[in-house]
C-alpha positions as CSV (number, residue, x, y, z in Angstrom):
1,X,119.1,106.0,149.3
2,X,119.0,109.8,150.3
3,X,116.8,111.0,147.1
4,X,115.1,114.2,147.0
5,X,111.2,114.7,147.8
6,X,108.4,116.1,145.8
7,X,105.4,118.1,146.8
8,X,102.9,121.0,145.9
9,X,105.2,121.8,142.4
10,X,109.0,121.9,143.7
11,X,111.8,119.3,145.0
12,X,114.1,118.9,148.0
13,X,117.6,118.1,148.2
14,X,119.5,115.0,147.6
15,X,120.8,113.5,150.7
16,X,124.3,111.4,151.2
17,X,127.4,113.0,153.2
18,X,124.6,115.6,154.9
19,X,120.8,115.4,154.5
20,X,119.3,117.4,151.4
21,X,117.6,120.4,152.1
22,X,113.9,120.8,151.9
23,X,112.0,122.5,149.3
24,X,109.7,125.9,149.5
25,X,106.6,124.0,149.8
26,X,108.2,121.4,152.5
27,X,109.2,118.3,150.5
28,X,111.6,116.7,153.0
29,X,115.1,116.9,151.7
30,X,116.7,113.0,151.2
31,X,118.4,111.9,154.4
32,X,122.0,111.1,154.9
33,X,123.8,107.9,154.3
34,X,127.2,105.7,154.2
35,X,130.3,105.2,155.5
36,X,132.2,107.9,156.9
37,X,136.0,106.6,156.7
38,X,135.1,104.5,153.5
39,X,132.9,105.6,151.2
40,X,131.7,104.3,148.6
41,X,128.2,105.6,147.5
42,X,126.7,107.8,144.8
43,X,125.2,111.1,145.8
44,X,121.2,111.0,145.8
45,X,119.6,112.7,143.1
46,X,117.4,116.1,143.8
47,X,113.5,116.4,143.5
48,X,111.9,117.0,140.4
49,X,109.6,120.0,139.9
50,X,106.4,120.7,138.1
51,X,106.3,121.3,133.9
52,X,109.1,118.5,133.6
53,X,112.0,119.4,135.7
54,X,114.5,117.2,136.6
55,X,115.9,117.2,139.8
56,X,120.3,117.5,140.0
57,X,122.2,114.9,139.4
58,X,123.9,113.1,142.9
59,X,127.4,113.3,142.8
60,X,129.5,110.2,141.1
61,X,132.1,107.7,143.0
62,X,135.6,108.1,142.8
63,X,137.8,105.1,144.6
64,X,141.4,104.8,143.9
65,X,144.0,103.0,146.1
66,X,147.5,103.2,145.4
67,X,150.7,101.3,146.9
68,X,153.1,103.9,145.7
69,X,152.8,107.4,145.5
70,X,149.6,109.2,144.8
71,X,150.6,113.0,143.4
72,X,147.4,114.9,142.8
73,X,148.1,118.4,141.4
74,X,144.4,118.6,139.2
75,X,141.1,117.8,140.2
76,X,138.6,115.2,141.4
77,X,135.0,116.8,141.2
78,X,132.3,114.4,142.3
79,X,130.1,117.3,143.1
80,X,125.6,117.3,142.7
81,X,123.9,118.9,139.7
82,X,121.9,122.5,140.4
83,X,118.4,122.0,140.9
84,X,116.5,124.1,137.7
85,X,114.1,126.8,137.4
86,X,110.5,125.7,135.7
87,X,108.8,128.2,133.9
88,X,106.1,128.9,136.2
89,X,108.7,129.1,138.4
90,X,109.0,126.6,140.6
91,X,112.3,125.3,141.6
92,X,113.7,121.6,141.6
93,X,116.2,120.1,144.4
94,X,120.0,119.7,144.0
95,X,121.7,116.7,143.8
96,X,123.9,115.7,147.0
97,X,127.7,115.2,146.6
98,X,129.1,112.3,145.9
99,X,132.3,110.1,146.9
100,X,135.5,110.8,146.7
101,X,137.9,108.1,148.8
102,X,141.7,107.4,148.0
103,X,144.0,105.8,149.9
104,X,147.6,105.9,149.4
105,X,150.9,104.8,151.0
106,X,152.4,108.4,150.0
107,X,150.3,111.5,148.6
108,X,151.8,114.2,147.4
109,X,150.5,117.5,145.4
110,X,148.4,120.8,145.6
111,X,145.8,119.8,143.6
112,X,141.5,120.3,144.8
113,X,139.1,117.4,146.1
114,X,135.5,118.6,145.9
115,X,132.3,116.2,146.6
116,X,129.7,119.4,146.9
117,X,126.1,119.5,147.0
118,X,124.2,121.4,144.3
119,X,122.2,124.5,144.7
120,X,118.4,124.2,144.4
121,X,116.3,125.4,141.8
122,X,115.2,129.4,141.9
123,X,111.3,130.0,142.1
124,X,108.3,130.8,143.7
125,X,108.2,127.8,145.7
126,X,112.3,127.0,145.4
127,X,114.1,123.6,145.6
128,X,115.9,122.5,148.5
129,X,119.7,122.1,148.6
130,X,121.5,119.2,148.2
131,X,123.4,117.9,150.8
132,X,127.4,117.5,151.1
133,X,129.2,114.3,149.9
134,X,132.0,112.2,151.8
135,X,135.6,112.9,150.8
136,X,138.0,110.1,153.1
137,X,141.8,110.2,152.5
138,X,144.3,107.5,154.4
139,X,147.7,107.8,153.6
140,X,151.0,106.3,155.1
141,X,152.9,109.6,154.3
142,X,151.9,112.7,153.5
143,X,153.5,115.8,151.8
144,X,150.6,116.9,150.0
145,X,148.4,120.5,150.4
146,X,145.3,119.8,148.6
147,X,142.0,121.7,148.8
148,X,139.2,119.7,150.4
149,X,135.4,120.6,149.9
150,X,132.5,118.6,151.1
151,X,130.4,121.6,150.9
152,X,126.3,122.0,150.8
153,X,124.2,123.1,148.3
154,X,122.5,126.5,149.0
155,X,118.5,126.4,148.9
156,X,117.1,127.7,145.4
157,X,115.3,130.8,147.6
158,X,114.3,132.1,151.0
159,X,111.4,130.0,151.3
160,X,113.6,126.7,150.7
161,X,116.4,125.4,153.0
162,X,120.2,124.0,152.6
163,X,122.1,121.1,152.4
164,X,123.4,119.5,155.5
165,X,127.5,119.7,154.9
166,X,129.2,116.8,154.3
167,X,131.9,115.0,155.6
168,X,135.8,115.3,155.0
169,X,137.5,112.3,157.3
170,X,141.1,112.0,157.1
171,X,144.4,110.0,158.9
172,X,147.8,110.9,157.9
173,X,150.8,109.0,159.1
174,X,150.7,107.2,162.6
175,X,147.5,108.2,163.2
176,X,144.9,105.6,164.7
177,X,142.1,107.7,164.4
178,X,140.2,109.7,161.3
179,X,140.0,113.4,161.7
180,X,136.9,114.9,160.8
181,X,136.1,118.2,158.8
182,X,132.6,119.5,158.8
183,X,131.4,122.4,156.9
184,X,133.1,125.6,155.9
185,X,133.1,129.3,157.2
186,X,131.3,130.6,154.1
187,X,128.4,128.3,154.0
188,X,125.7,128.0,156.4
189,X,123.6,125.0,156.3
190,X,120.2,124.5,157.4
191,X,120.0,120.7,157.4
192,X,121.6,117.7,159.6
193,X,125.2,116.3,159.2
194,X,124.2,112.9,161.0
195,X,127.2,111.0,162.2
196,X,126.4,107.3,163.1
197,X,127.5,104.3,165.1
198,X,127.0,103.2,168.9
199,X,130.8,104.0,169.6
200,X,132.6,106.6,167.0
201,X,135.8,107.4,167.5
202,X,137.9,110.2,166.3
203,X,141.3,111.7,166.9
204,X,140.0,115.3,166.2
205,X,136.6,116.8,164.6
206,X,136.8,120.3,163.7
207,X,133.2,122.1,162.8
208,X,133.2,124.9,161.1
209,X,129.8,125.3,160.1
210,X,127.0,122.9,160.5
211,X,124.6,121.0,162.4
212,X,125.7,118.0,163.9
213,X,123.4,115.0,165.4
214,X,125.3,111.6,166.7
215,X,122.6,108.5,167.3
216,X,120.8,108.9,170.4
217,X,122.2,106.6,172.9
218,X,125.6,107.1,171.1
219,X,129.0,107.6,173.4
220,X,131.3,109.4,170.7
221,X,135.0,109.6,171.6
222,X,137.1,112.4,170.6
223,X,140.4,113.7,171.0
224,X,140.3,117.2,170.2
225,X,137.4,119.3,169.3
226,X,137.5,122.5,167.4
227,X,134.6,124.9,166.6
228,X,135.4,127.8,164.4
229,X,131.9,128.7,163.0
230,X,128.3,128.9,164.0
231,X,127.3,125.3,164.9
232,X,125.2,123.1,166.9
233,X,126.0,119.1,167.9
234,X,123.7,117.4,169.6
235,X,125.0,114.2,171.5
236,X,123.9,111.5,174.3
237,X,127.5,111.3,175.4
238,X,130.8,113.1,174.1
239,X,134.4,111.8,176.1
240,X,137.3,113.5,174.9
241,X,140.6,112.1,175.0
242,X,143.5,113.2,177.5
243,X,145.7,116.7,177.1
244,X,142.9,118.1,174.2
245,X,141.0,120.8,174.2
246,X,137.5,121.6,173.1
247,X,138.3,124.6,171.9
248,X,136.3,127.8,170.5
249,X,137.6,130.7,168.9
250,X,137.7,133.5,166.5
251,X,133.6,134.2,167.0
252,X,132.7,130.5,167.0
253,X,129.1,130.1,168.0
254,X,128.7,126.7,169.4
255,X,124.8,125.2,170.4
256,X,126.0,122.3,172.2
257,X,123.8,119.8,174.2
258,X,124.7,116.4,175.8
259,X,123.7,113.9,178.3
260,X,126.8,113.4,179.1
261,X,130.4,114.5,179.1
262,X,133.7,113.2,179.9
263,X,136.9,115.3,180.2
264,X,140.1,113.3,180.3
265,X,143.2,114.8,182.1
266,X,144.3,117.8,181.5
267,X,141.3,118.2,178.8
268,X,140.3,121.8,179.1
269,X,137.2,123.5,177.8
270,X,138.6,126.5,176.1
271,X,136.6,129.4,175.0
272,X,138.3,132.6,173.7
273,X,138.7,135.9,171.2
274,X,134.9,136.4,170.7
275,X,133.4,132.8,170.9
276,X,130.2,132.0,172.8
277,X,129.7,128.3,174.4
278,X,126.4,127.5,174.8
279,X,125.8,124.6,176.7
280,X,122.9,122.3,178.0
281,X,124.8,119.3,179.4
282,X,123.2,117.0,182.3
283,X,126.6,116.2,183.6
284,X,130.1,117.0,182.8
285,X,132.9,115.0,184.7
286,X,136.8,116.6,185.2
287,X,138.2,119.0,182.7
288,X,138.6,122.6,183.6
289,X,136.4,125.9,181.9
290,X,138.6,128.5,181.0
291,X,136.9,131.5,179.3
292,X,139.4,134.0,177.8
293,X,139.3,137.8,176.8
294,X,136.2,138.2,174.1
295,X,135.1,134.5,175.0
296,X,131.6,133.8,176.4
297,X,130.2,130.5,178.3
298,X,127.0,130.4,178.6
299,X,124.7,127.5,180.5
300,X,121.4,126.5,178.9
301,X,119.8,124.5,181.4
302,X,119.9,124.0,185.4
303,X,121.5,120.9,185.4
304,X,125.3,121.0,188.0
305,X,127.8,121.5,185.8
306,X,131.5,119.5,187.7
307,X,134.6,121.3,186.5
308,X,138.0,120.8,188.0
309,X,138.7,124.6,187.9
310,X,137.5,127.6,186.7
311,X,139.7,130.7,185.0
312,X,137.5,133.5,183.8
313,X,140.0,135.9,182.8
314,X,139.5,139.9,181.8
315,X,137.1,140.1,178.7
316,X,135.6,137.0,179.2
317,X,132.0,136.7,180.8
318,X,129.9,133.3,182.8
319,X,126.6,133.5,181.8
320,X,123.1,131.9,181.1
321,X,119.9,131.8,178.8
322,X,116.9,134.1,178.9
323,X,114.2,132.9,181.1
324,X,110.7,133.2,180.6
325,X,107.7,132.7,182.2
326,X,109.5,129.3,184.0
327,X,112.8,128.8,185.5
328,X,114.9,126.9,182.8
329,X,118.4,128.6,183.0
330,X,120.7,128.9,185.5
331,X,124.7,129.4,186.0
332,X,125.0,126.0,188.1
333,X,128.9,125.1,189.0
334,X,130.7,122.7,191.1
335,X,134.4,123.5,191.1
336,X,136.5,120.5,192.8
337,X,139.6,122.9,192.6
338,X,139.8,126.7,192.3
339,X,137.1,129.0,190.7
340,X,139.1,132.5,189.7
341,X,137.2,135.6,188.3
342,X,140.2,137.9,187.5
343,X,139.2,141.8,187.5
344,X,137.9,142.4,184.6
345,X,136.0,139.2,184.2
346,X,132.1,139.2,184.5
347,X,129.2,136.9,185.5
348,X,126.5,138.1,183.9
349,X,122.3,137.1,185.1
350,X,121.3,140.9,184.9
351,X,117.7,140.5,183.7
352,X,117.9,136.9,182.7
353,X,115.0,135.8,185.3
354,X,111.8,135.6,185.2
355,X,109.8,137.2,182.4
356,X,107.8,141.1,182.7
357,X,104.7,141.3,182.2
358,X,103.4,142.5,178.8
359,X,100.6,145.1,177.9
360,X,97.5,144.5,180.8
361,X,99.0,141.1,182.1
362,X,100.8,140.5,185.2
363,X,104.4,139.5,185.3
364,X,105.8,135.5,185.8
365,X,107.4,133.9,189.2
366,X,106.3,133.4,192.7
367,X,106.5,136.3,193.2
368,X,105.4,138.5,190.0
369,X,104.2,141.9,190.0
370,X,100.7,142.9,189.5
371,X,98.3,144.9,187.1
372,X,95.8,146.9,187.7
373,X,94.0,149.9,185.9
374,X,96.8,150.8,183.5
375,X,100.0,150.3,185.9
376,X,102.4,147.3,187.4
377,X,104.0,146.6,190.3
378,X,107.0,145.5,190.5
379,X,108.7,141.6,191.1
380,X,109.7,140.3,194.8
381,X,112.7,137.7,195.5
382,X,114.7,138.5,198.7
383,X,112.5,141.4,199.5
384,X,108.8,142.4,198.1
385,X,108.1,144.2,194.9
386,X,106.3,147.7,195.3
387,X,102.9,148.6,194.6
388,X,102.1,150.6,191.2
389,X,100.1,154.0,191.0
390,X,96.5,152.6,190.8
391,X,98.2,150.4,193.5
392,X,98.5,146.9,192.3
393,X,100.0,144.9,194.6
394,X,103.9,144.2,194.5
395,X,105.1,140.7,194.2
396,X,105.8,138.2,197.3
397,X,109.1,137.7,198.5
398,X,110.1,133.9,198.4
399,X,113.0,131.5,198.5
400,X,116.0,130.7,201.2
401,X,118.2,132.9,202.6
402,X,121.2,131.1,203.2
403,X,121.0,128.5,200.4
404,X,119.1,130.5,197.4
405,X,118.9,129.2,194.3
406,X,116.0,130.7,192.2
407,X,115.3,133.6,189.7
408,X,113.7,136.9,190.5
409,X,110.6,137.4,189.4
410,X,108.9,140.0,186.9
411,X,107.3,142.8,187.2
């Protein structure tokens, strides 16, 4: 269902837990597929490549249930073939991971789980990764420590792409959601980890690497929300469950843009030791923003952003995106309780407004700066810009004075 493309002499990636990855000269890479809490599909096989090359092999289905006790101390490997190397060289895609789904009323062991994509084919024009399989585990007790991998395949060179990661979902005892694991901190993939359904529900999702898309029009609900890698989600609506965080830490890097989120009580946005938030949300409703020592927020659109409170503590620093030559960024707030910027703490627009001009060109905003013979003048906001040597003129000043709300302008 998620095989690997073909074009101009190499493959893409298999598809299943995450899409495949595409191949060197663009072959789409096989799109994701299946259940996420109970699997039961093959991985998708790779693209082939030209002189005879087979694409890797998709990953194989492992589904065992058990009324007793389930002890895993070996392992269960339902991982994609490698793509191959032709001897032109042109590279073939990898195969995407396959299924792994037990379900047990007591697991026990140390044993390793893997359902990884393959790696694409080296070459010229390389083959695309395969994307990660679907690992799901339900048990009624649980003493076990196993190692679980739903990993994707690396691209076969720099002008292919990975693997989207796959999808480890698990609920231990008493829980009445899965928990979600997506990606690892030593892969980075390049291709989507699509997560379906008009309504999914989890009890937490932790992203360590990857790129995340939910269906558009989606409302996903989630208890707890953990970003320890470099990662972007896209979502039309994200609610989060009471007393959980969304939390970042450790130099997460989190691309994160929604219609809509909803913060129950006591739900905190929590970003901290070296992480960076980056979010374009239209609206966010309750929940608090508290940016810690080395943590970084930082707004990627204009849209009002409602928090209960605001802590920015010493270390941690409110910002937003580079603007260019229009206004798309801004540090927008409304804070129903108390906004507190300890000393130490920074909110940080220096230089984020309007664009400079470059070489003989004039700079962007109402009110940018000049050029003429050789020289600039400089940007106006609250007051005018000045004139440059050959004396271009300096920019207008423009917007209100007791309710501003715009960038200043270039140079």
């Amino acid at each position: 269902p998620g095989a690997g493309g073909y074009y101009a002499a190499c493959g893409s990636g298999g598809g299943h837990g995450g899409s495949g990855g595409n191949g060197g000269n663009n072959p789409s890479g096989g799109a994701a597929y299946g259940s996420i809490t109970n699997p039961a599909d093959l991985g998708s096989g790779g693209g082939g490549a030209y002189q005879n090359v087979y694409g890797g092999w998709g990953g194989g289905a492992v589904i065992i249930s058990a009324g007793g006790a389930m002890t895993l101390n070996g392992l269960i490997a339902a991982d994609g073939g490698n793509g191959v190397r032709s001897g032109i060289p042109y590279g073939s895609g990898g195969g995407a991971g396959g299924t792994v789904n037990l379900r047990a009323a007591a697991l026990a062991g140390s044993g390793t789980i893997t359902a990884n994509g393959g790696s694409g084919g080296s070459g010229n024009n390389a083959g695309g990764g395969g994307g990660g399989g679907r690992v799901a585990i339900a048990a009624s007790n649980d003493g076990s420590s196993l190692n679980l991998q739903a990993d994707n395949g690396a691209g076969g060179g720099s002008d292919a792409t990975s693997g989207g990661a796959g999808v480890i979902a698990y609920m231990g005892p008493g829980a009445a959601d899965y928990s979600l694991t997506i990606g690892n901190l030593t892969s980075s993939p390049q291709s989507a980890t699509p997560i379906s359904g008009a309504t999914p529900s989890f009890s937490t999702i932790t992203l360590n690497n990857g790129i995340v898309g939910f269906d558009a029009g989606s409302v996903a609900q989630v208890n707890s929300f953990i970003a320890a890698g470099v990662s972007t989600v896209t979502a039309a609506g994200l609610s989060f469950g009471p007393n959980y965080p969304l939390m970042l830490s450790g130099g997460a890097v989190l691309n994160l843009t929604a219609n809509s989120m909803v913060f129950g009580t006591n739900s905190p946005v929590e970003v901290k030791g070296g992480a960076t938030l980056k979010l374009a949300a239209q609206s966010t409703t309750g929940g608090s923003l508290n940016v810690r020592s080395g943590g970084i927020f930082q707004q990627m659109n204009v849209s009002t952003l409602n928090f209960t409170s605001v802590l920015v503590e010493p270390g941690g620093t409110l910002t937003h995106g580079t603007n260019g030559s229009t206004r798309q960024y801004a540090l927008n707030l409304n804070v129903s309780g108390d906004f507190t910027l300890q000393a130490g703490a920074t909110i940080a627009a220096s230089g984020l407004g309007y664009a400079g001009g470059y070489d003989q060109h004039v700079g962007y905003g109402p009110g940018a700066g000049g050029y003429y013979a050789a020289c600039g003048s400089g940007g106006g906001h609250g007051g005018s810009g000045g004139n440059g040597g050959n004396n271009p003129s300096g920019g207008a000043a423009y917007g209100s004075i007791t309710n501003p709300a715009d960038l200043g302008s270039g140079g």
